[in-house]
Every structure is written in structure tokens, then in C-alpha cells.
PDBQT receptor file of N, H, CA, C and O in Angstrom, charges set to zero:
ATOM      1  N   UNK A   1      93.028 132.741  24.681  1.00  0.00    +0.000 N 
ATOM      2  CA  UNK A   1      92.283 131.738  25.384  1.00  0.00    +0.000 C 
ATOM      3  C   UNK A   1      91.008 131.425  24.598  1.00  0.00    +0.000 C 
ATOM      4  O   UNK A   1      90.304 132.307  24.106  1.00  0.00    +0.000 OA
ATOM      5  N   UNK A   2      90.722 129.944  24.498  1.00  0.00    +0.000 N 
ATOM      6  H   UNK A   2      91.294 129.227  24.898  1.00  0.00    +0.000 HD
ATOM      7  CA  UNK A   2      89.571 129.994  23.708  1.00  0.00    +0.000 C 
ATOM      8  C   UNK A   2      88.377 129.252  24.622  1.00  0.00    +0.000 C 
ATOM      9  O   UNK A   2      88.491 128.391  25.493  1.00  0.00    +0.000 OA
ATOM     10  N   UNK A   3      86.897 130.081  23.955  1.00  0.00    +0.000 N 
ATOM     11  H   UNK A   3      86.805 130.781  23.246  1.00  0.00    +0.000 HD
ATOM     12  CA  UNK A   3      85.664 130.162  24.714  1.00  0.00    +0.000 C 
ATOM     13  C   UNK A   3      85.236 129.110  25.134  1.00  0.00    +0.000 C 
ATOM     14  O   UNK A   3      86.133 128.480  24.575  1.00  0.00    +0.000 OA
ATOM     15  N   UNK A   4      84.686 128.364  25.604  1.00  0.00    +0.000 N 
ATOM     16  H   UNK A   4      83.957 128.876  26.059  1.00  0.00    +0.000 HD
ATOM     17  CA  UNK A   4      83.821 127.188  25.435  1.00  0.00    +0.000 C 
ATOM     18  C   UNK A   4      82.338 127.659  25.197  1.00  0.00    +0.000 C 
ATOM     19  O   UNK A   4      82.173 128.834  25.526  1.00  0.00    +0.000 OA
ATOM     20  N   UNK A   5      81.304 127.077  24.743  1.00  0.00    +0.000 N 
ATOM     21  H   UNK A   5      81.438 126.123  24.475  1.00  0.00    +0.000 HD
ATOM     22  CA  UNK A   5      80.394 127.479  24.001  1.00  0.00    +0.000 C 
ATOM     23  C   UNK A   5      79.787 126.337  25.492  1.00  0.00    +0.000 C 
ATOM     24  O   UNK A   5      80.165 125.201  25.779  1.00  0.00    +0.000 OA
ATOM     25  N   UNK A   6      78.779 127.196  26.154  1.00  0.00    +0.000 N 
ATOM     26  H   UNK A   6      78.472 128.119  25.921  1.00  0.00    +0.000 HD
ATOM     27  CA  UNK A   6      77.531 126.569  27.015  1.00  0.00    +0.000 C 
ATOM     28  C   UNK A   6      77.043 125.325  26.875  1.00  0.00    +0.000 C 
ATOM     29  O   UNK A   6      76.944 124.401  27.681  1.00  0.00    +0.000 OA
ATOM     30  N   UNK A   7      76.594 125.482  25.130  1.00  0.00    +0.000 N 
ATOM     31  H   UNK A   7      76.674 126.234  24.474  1.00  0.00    +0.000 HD
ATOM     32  CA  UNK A   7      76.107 124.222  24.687  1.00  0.00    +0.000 C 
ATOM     33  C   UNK A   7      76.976 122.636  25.133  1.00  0.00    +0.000 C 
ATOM     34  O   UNK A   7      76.613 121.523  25.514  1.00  0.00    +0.000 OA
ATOM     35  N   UNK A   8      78.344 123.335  24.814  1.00  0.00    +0.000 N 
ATOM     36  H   UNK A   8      78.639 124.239  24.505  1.00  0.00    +0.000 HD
ATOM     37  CA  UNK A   8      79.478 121.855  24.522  1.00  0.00    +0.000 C 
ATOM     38  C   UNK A   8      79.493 121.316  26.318  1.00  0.00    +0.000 C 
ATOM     39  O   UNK A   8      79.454 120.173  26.773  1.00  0.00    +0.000 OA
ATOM     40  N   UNK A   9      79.557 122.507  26.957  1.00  0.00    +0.000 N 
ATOM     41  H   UNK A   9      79.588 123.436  26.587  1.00  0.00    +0.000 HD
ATOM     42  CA  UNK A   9      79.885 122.060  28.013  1.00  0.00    +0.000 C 
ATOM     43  C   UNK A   9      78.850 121.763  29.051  1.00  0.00    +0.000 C 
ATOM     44  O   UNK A   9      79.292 121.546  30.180  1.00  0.00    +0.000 OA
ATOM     45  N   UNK A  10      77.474 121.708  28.871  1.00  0.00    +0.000 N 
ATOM     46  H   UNK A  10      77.115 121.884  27.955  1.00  0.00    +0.000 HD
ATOM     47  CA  UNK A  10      76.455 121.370  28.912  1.00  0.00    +0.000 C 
ATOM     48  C   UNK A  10      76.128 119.978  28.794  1.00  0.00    +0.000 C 
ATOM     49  O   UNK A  10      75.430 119.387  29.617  1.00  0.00    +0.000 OA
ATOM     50  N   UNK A  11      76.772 119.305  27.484  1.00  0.00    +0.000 N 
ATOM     51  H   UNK A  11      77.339 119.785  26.815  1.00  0.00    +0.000 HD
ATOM     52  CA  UNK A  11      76.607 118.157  26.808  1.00  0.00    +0.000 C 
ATOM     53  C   UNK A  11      78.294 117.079  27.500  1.00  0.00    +0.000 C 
ATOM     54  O   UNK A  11      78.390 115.911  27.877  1.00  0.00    +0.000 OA
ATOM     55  N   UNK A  12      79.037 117.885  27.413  1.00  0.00    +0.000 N 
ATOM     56  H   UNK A  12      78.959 118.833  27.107  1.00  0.00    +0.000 HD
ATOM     57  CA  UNK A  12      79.766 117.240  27.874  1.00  0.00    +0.000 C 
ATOM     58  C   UNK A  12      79.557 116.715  29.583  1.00  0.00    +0.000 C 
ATOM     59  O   UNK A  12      80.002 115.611  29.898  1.00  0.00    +0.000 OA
ATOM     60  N   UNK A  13      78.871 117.569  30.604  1.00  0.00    +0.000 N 
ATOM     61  H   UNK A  13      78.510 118.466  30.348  1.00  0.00    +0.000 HD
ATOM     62  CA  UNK A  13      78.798 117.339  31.933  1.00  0.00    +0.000 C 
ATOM     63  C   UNK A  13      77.584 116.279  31.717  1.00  0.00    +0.000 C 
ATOM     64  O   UNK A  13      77.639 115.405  32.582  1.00  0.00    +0.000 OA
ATOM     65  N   UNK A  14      76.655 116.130  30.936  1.00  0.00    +0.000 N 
ATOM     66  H   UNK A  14      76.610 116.840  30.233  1.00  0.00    +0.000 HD
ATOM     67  CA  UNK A  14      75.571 115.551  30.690  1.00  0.00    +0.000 C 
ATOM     68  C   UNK A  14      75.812 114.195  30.256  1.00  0.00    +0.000 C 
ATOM     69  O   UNK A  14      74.969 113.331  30.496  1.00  0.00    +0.000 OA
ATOM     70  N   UNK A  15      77.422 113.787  29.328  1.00  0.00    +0.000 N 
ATOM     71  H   UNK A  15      78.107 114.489  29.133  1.00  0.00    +0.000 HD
ATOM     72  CA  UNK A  15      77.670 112.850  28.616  1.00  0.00    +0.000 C 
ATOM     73  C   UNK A  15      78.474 112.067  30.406  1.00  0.00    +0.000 C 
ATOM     74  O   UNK A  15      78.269 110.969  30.924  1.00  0.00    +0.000 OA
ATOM     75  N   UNK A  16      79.222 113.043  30.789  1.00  0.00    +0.000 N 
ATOM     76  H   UNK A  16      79.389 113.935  30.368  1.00  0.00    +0.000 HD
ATOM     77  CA  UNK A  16      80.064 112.003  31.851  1.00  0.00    +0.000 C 
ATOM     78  C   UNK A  16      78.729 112.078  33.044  1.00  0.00    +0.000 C 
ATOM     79  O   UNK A  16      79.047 111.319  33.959  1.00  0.00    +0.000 OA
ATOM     80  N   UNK A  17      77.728 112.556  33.257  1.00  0.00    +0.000 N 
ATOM     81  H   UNK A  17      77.470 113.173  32.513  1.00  0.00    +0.000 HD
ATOM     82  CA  UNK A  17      77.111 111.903  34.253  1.00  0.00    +0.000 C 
ATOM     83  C   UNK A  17      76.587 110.353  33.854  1.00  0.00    +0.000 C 
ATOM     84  O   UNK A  17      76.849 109.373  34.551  1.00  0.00    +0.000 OA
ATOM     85  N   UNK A  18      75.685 110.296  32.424  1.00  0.00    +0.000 N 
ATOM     86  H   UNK A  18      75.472 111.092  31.857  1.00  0.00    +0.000 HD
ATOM     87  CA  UNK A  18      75.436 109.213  32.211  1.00  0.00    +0.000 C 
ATOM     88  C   UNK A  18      76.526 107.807  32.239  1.00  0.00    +0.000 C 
ATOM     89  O   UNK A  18      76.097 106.723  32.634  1.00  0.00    +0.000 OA
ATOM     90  N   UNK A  19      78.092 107.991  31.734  1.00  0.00    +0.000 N 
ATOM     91  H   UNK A  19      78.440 108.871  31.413  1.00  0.00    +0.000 HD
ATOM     92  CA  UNK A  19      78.704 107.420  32.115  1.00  0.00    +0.000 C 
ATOM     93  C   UNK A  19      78.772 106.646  33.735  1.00  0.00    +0.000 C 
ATOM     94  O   UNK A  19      78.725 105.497  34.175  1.00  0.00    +0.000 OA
ATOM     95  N   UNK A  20      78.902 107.962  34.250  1.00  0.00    +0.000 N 
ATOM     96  H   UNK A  20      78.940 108.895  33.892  1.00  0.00    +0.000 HD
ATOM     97  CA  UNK A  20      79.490 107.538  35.788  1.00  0.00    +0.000 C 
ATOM     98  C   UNK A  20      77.959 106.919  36.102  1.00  0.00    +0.000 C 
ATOM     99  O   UNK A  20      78.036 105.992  36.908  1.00  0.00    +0.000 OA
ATOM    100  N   UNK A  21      76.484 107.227  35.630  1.00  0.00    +0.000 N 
ATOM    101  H   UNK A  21      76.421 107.981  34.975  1.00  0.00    +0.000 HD
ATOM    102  CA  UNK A  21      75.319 106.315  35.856  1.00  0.00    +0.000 C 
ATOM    103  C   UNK A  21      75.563 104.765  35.718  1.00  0.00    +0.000 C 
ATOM    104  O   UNK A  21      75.211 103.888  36.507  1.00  0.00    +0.000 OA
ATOM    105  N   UNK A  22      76.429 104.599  34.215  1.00  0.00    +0.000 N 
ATOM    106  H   UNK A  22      76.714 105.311  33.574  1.00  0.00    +0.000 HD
ATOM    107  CA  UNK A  22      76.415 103.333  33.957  1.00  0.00    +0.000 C 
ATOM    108  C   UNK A  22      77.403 102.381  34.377  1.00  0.00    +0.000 C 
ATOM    109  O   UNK A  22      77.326 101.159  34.253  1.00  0.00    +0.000 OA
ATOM    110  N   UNK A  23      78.443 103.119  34.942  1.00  0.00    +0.000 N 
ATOM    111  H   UNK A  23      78.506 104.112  35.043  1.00  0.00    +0.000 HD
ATOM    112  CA  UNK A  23      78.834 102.344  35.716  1.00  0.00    +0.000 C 
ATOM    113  C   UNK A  23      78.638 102.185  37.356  1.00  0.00    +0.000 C 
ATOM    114  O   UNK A  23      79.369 101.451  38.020  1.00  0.00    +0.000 OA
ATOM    115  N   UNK A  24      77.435 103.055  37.990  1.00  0.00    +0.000 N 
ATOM    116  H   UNK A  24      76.840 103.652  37.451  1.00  0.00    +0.000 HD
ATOM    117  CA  UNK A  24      77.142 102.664  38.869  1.00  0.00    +0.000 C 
ATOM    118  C   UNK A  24      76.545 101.390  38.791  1.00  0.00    +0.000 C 
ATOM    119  O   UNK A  24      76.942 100.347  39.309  1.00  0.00    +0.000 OA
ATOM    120  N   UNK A  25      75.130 101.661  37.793  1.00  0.00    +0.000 N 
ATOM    121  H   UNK A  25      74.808 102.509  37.372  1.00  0.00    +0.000 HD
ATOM    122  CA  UNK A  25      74.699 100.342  37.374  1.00  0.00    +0.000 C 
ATOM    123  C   UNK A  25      75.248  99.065  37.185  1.00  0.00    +0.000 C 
ATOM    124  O   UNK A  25      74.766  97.968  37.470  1.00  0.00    +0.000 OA
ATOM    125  N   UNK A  26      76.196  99.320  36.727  1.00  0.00    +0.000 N 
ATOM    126  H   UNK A  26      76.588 100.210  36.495  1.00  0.00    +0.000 HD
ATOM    127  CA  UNK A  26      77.356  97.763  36.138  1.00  0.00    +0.000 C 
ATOM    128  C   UNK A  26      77.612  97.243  37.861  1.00  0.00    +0.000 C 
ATOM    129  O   UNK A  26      77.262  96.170  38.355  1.00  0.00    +0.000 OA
ATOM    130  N   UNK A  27      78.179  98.150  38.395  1.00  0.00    +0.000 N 
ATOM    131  H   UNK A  27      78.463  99.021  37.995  1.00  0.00    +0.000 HD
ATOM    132  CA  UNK A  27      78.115  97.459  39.672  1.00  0.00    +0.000 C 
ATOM    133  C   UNK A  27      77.261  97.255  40.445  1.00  0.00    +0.000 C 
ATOM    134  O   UNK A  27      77.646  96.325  41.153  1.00  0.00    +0.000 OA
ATOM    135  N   UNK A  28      76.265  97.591  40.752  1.00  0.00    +0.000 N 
ATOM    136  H   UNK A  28      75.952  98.346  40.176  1.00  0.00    +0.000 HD
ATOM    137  CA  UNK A  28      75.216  97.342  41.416  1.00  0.00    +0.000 C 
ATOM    138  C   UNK A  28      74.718  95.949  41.033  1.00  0.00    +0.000 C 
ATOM    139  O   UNK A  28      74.571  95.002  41.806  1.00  0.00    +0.000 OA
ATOM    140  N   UNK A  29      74.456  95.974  39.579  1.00  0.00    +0.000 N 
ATOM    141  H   UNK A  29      74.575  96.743  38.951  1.00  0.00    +0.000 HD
ATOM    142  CA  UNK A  29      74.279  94.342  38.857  1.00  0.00    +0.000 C 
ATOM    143  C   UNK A  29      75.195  93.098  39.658  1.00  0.00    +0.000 C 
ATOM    144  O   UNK A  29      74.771  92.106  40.251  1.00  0.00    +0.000 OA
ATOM    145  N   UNK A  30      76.700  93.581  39.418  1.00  0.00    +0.000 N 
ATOM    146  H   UNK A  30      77.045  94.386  38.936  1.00  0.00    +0.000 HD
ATOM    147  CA  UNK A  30      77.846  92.872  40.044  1.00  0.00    +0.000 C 
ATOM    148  C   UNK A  30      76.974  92.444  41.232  1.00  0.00    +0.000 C 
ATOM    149  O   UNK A  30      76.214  91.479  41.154  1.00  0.00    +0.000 OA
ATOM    150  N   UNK A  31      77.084  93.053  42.125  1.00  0.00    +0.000 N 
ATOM    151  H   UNK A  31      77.701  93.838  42.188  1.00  0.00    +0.000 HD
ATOM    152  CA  UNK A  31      76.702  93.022  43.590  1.00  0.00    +0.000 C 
ATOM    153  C   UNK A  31      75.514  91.807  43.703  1.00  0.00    +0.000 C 
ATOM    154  O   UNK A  31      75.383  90.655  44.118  1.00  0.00    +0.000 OA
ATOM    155  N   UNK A  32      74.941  92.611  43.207  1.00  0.00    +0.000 N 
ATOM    156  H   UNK A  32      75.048  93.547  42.870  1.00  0.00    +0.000 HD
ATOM    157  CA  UNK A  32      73.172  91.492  43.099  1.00  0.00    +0.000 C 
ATOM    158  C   UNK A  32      73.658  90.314  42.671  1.00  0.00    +0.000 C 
ATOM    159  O   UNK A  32      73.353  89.362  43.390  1.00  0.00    +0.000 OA
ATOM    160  N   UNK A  33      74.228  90.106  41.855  1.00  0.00    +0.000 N 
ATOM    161  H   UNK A  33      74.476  90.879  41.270  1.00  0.00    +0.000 HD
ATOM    162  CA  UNK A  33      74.582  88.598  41.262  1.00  0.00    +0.000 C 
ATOM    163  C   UNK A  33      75.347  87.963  42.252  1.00  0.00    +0.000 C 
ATOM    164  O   UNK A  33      75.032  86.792  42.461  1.00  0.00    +0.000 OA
ATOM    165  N   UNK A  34      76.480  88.530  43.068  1.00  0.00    +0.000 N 
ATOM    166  H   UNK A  34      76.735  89.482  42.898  1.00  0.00    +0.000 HD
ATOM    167  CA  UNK A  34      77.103  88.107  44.233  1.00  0.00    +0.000 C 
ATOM    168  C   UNK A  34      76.235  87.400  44.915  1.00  0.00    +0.000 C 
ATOM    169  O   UNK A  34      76.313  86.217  45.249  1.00  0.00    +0.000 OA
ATOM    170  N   UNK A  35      75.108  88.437  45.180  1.00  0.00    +0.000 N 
ATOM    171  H   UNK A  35      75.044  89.398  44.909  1.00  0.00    +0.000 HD
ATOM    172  CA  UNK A  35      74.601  87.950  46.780  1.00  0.00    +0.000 C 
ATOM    173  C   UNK A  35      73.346  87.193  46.531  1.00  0.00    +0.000 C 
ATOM    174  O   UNK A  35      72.657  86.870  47.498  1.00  0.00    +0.000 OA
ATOM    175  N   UNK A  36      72.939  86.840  45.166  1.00  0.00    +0.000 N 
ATOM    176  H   UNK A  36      73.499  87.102  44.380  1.00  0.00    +0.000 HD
ATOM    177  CA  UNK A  36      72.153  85.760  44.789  1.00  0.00    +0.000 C 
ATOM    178  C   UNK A  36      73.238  84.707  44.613  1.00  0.00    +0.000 C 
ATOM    179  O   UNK A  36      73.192  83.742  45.376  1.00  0.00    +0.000 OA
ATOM    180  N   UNK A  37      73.893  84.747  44.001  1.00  0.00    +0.000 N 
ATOM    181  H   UNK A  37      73.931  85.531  43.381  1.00  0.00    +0.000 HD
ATOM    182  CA  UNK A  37      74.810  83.474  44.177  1.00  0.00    +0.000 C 
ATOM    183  C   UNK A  37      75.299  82.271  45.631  1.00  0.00    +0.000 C 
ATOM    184  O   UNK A  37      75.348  81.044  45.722  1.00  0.00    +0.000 OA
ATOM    185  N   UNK A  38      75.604  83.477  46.628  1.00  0.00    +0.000 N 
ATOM    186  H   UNK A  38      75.564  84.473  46.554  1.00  0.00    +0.000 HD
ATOM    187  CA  UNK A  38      75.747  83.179  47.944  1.00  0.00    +0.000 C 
ATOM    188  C   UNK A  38      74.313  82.700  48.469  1.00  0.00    +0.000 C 
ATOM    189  O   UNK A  38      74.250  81.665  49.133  1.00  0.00    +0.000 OA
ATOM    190  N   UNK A  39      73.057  83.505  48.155  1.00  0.00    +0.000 N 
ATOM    191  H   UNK A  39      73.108  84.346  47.616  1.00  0.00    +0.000 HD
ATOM    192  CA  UNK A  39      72.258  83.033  48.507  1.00  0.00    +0.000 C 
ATOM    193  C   UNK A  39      71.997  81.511  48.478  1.00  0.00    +0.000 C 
ATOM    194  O   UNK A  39      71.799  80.584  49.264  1.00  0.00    +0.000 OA
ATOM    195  N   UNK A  40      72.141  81.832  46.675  1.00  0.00    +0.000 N 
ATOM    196  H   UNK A  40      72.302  82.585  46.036  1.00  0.00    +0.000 HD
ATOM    197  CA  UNK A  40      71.900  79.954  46.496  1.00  0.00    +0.000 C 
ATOM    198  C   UNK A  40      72.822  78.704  46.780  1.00  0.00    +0.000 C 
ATOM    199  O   UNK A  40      72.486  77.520  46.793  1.00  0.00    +0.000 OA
ATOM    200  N   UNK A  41      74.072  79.260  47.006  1.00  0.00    +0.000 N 
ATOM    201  H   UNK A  41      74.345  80.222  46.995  1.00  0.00    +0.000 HD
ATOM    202  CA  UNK A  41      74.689  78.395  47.565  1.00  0.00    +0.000 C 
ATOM    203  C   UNK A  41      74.334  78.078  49.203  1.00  0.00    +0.000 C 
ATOM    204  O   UNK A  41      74.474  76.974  49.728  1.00  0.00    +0.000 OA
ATOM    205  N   UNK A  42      73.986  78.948  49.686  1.00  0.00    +0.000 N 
ATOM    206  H   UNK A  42      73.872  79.845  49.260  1.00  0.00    +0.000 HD
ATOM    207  CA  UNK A  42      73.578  78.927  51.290  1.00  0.00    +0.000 C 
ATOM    208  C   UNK A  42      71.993  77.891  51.732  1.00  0.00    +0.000 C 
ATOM    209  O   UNK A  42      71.757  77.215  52.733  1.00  0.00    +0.000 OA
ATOM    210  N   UNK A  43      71.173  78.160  50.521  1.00  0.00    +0.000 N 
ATOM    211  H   UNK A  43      71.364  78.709  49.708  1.00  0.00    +0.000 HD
ATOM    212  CA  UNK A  43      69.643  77.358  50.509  1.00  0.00    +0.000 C 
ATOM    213  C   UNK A  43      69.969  75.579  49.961  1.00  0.00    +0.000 C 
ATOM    214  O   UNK A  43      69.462  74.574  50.459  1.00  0.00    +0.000 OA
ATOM    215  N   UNK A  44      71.387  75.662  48.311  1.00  0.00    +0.000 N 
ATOM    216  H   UNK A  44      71.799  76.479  47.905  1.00  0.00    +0.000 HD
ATOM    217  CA  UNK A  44      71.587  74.414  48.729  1.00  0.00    +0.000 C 
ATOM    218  C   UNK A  44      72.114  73.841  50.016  1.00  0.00    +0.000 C 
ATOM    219  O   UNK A  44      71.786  72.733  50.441  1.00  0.00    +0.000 OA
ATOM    220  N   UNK A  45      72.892  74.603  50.567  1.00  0.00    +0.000 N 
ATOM    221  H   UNK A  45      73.158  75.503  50.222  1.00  0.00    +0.000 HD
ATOM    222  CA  UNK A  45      73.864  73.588  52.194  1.00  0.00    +0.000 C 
ATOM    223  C   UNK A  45      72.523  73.552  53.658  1.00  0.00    +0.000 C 
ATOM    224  O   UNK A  45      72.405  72.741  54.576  1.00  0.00    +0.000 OA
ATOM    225  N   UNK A  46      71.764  74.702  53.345  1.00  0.00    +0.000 N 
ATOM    226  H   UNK A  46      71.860  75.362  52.599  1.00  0.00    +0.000 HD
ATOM    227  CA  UNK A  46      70.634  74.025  54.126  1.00  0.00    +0.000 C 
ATOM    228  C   UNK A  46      69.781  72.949  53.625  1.00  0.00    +0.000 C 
ATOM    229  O   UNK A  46      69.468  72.171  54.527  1.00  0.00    +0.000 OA
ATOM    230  N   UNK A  47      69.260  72.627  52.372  1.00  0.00    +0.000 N 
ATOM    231  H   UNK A  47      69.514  73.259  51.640  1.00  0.00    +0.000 HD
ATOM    232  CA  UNK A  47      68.745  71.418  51.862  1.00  0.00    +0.000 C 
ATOM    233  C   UNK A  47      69.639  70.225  52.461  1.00  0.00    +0.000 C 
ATOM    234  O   UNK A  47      69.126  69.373  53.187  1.00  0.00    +0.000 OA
ATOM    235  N   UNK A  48      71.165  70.204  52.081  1.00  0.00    +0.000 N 
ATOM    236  H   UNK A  48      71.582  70.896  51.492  1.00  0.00    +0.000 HD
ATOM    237  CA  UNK A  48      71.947  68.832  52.474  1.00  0.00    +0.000 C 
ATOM    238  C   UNK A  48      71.709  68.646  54.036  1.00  0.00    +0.000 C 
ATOM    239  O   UNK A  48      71.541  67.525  54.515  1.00  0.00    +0.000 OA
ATOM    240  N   UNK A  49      71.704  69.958  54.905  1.00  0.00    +0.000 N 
ATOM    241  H   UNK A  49      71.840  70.869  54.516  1.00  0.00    +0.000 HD
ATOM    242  CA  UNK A  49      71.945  69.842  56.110  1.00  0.00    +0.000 C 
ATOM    243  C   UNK A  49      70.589  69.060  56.460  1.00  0.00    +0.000 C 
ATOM    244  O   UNK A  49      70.712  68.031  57.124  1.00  0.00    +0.000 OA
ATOM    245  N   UNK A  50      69.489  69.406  56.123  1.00  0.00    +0.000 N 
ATOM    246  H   UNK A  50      69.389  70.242  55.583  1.00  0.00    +0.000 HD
ATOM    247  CA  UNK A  50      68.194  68.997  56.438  1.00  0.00    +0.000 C 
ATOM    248  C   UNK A  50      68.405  67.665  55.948  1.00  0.00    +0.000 C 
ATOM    249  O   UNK A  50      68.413  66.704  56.717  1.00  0.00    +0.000 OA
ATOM    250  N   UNK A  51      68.579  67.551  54.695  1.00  0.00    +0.000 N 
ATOM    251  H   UNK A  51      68.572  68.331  54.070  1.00  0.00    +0.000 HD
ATOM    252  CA  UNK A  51      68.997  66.013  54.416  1.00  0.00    +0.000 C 
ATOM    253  C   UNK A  51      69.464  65.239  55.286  1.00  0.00    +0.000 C 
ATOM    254  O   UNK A  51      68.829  64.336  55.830  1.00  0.00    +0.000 OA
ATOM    255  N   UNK A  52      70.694  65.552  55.503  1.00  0.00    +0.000 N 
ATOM    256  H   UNK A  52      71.210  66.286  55.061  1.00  0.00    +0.000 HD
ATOM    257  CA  UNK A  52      71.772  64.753  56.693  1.00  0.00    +0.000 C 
ATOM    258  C   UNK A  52      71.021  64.293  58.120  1.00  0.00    +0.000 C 
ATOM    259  O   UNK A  52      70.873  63.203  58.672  1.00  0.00    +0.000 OA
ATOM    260  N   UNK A  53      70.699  65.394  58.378  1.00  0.00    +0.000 N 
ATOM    261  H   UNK A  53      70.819  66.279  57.930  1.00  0.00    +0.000 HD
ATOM    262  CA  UNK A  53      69.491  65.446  59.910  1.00  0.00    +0.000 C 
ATOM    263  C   UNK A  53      68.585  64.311  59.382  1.00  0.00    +0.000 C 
ATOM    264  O   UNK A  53      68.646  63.251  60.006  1.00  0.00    +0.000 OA
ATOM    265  N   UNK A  54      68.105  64.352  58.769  1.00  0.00    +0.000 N 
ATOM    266  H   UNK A  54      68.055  65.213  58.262  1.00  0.00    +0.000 HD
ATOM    267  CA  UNK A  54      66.690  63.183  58.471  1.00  0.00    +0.000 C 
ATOM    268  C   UNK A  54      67.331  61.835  58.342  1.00  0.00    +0.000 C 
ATOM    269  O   UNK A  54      66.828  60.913  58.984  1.00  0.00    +0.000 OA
ATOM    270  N   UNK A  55      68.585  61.560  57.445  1.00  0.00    +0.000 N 
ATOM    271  H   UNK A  55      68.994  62.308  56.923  1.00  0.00    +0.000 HD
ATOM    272  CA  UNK A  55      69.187  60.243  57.992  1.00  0.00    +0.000 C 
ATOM    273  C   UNK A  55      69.499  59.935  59.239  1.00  0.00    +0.000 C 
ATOM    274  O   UNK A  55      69.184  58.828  59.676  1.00  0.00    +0.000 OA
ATOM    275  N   UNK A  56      70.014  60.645  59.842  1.00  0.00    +0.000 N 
ATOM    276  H   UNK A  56      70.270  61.544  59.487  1.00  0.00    +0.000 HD
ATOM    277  CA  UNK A  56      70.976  60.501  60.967  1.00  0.00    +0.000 C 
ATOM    278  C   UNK A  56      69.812  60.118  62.247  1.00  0.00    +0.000 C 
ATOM    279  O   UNK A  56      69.983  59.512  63.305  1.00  0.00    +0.000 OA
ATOM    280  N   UNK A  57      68.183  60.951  61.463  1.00  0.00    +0.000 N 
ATOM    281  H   UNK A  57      68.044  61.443  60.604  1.00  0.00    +0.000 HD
ATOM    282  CA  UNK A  57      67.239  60.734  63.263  1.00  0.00    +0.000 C 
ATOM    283  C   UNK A  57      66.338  59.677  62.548  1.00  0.00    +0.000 C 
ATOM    284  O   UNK A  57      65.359  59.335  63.212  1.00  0.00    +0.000 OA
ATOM    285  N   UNK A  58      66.498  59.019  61.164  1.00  0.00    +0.000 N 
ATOM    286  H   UNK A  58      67.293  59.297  60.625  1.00  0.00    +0.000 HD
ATOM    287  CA  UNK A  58      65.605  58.082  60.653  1.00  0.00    +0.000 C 
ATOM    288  C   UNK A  58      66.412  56.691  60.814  1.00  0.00    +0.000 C 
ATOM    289  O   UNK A  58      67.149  56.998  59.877  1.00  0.00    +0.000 OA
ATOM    290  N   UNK A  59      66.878  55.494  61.177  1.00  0.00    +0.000 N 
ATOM    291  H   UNK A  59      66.279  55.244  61.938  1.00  0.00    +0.000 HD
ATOM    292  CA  UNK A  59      67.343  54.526  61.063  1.00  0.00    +0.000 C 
ATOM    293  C   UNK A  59      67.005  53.832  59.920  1.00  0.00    +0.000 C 
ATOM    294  O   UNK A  59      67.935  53.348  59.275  1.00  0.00    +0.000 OA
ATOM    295  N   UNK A  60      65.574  53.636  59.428  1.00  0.00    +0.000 N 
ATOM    296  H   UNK A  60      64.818  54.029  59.952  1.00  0.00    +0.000 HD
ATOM    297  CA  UNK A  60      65.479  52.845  58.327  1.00  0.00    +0.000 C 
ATOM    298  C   UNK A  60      65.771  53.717  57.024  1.00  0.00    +0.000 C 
ATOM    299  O   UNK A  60      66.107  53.185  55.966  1.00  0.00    +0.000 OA
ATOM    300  N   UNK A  61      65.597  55.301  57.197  1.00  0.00    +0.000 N 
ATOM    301  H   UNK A  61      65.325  55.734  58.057  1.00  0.00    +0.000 HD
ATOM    302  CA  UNK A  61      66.049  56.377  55.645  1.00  0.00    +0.000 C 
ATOM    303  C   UNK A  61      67.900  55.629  55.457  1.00  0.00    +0.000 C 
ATOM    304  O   UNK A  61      68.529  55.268  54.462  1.00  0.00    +0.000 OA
ATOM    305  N   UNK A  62      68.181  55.658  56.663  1.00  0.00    +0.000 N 
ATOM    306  H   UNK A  62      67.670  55.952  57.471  1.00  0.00    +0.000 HD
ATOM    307  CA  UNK A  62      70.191  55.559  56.619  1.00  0.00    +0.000 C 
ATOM    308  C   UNK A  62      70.131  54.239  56.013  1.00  0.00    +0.000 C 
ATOM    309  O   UNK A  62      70.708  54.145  54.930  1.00  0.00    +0.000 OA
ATOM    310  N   UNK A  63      69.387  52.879  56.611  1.00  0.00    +0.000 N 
ATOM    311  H   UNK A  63      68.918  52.956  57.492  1.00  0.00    +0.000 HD
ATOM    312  CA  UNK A  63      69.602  52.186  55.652  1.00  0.00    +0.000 C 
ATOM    313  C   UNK A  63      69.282  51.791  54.601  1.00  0.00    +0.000 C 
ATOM    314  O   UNK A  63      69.916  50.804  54.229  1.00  0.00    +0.000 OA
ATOM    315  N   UNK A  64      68.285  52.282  53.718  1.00  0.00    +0.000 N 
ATOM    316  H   UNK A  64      67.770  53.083  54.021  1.00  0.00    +0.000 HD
ATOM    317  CA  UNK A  64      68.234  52.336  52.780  1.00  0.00    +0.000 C 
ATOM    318  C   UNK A  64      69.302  53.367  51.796  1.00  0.00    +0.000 C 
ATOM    319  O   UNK A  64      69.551  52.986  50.653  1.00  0.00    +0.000 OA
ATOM    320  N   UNK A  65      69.594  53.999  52.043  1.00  0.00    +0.000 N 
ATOM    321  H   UNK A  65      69.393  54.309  52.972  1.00  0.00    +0.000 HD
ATOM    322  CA  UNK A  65      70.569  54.748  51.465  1.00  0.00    +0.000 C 
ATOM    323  C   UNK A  65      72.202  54.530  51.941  1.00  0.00    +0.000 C 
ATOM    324  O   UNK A  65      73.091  55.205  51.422  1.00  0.00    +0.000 OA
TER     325      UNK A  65
């Protein structure tokens, strides 16, 4: 049976934590970008909605446009 030397296996538990770090990170990024995305899609459809409302209670905005 052969030894493992402290050192290796030291470095090795040390090498796969940083891994499994970086891919926590990778997803966490993922995530954030999701829910800024949604965000901004959600702030444009309230802009249109506010839009829409202001024609619809302005008569002269609707006809001009």
C-alpha cells in the first residue's frame, strides 16, 4: 500500500475547495445576471405601462401620437 505524504493531500483538499469556490462563484454571477435582466425587463414594461396610462387619461397626448 502506498503512503500519501500530508503535504499532497493537504494541497490536493486545498486545490478542490478552491474549485468547488469557483464554481460557486460562476453561479452566483449566473443568478445575478438573471435577476438583473428580469429586473430590467420589468422597469422597461412599467415605463410602457405608465406610458399607455398617460395616453389613454390625456386626449390631446393620444392625438398627437
Amino acid at each position: 500500500m502506498k503512503k500519501i505524504d500530508i503535504r499532497q493531500a493537504v494541497a490536493l483538499v486545498a486545490n478542490l475547495g478552491v474549485v468547488v469556490g469557483l464554481v460557486f462563484v460562476a453561479l452566483e454571477v449566473r443568478q445575478s445576471r438573471i435577476a438583473t435582466e428580469l429586473q430590467s425587463v420589468s422597469d422597461v414594461m412599467n415605463g410602457w405601462t405608465s406610458l399607455n396610462e398617460g395616453i389613454a387619461h390625456e386626449p390631446h397626448v393620444a392625438r398627437v401620437l
